[in-house]
C-alpha positions in Angstrom: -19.8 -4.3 0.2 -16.3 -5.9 0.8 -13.2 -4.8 -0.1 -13.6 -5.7 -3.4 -16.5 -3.3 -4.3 -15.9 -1.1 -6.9 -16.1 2.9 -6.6 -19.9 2.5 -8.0 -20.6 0.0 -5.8 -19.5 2.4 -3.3 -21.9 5.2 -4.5 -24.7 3.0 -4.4 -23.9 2.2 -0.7 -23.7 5.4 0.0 -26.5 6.9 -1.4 -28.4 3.9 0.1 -27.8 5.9 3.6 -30.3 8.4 2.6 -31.0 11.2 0.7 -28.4 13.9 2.2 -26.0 11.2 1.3 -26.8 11.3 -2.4 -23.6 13.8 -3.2 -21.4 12.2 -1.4 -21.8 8.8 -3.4 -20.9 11.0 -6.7 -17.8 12.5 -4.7 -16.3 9.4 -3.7 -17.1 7.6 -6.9 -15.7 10.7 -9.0 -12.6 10.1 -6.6 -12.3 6.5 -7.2 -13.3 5.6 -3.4 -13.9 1.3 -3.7 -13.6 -0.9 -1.4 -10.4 -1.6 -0.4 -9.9 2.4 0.1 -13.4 2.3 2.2 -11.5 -0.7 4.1 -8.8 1.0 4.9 -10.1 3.9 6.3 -12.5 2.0 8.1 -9.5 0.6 10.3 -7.3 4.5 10.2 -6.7 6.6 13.0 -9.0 9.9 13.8 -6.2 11.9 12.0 -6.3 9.9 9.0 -9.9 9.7 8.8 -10.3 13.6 8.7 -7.7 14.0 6.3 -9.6 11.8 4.0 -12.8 13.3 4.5 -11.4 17.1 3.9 -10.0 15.9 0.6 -13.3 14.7 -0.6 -15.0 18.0 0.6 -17.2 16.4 3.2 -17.5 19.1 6.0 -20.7 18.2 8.0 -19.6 16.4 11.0 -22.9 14.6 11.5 -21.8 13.1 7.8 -18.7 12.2 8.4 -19.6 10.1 11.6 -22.7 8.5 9.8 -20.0 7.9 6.4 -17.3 6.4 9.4 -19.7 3.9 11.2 -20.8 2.5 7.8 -17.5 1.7 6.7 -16.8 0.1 10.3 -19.4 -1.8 10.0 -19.2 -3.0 6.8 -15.7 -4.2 7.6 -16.4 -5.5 11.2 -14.7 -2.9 13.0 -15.7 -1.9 16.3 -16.4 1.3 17.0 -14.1 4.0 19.6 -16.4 3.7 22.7 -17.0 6.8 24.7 -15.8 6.4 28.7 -18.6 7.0 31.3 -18.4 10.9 31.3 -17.1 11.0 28.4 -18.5 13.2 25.1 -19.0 11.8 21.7 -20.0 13.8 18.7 -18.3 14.2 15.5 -15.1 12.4 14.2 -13.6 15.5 14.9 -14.8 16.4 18.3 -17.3 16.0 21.2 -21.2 17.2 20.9 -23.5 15.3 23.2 -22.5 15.1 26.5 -22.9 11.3 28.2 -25.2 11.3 31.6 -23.2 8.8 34.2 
């Protein structure tokens, strides 16, 4: 799915991720989400990211990092790296401590 995608093409991408991704495909089709928006917020600061995702009601955190490293991926952007000791977790936050 490239930058050209359409907002379907989008659903169906998303709801490819599994089933608790099924009503977020609707969502971001509903919203118009294609391609090149997917694009861009694949390559969008933290800030901009979350802004995004609280317009389209997506709340779980678990979500919106699983939604976040698709879109990198599908757009070959690497992923923020955690530093040793660092946390990662949710787009918003740290969870899961990282052993040194």
């Amino acid at each position: 799915m490239g930058a050209g995608a359409s907002a379907s093409q989008v659903r169906e991408h998303v709801e490819g991720l599994g089933n608790a991704y099924q009503p977020y495909g609707t969502t971001l089709e509903d919203n118009g989400v294609d391609g090149a928006l997917v694009e861009e917020l694949a390559h969008d600061d933290r800030a901009g990211v979350n802004a995004t995702f609280d317009d389209l009601g997506i709340t779980n955190k678990l979500h919106r990092r699983k939604l976040l490293q698709a879109a990198r991926a599908q757009h070959g952007v690497q992923p923020d790296r955690p530093r040793s000791g660092s946390s990662i977790g949710s787009v918003e936050g740290p969870a899961i401590a990282v052993a040194e």
